[in-house]
C-alpha positions as CSV (number, residue, x, y, z in Angstrom):
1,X,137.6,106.4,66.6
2,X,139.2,106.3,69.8
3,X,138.5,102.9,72.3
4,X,137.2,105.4,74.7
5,X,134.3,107.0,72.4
6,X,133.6,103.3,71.2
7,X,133.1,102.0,75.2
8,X,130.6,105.3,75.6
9,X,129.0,104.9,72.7
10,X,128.7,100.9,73.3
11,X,127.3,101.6,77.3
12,X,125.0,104.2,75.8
13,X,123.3,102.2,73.5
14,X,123.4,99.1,76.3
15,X,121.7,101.8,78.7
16,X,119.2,102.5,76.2
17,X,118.1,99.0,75.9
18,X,118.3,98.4,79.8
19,X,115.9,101.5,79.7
20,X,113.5,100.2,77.1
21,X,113.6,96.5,78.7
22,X,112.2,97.5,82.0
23,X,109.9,99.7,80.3
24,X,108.4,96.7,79.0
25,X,108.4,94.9,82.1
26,X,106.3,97.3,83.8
27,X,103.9,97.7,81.2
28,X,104.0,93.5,80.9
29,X,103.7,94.0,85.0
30,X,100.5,96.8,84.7
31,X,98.8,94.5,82.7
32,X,98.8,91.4,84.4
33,X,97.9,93.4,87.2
34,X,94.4,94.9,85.1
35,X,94.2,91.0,84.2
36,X,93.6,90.1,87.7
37,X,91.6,92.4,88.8
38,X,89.3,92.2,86.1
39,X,89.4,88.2,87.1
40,X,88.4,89.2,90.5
41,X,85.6,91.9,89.7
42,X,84.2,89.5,87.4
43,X,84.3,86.6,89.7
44,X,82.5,88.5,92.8
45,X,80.0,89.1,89.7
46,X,79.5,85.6,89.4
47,X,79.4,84.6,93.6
48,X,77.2,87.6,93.8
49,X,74.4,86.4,90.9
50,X,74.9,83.1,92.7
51,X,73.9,84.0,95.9
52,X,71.0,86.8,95.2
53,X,69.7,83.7,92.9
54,X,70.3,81.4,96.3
55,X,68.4,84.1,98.4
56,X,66.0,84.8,95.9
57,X,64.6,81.6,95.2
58,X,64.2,81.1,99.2
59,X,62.5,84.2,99.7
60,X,59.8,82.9,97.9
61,X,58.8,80.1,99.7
62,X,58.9,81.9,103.5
């Protein structure tokens, strides 16, 4: 083998794994993403029980 077809070969396979790490990173980045959004859905959940049980125990005594 010739030093040329072993540098191709050698950035090939290093352009592969440059390929597959940021594959990885955006799936690792599209998840933390789902993460905190399901965070915030379920936390307006939560502020929104809090308050309808605020306003509904009011609306009982006016």
């Amino acid at each position: 083998m010739k030093f040329g077809e072993i540098y191709e070969r050698i950035e090939g396979t290093k352009q592969q794994q440059m390929m597959e790490l940021e594959k990885h990173r955006m799936e690792f980045t599209r998840d933390l993403e789902v993460q905190r959004m399901q965070l915030f859905m379920q936390t307006q959940i939560e502020v929104a029980k809090m308050e309808h049980a605020k306003h509904g125990g009011t609306e009982h005594y006016l």
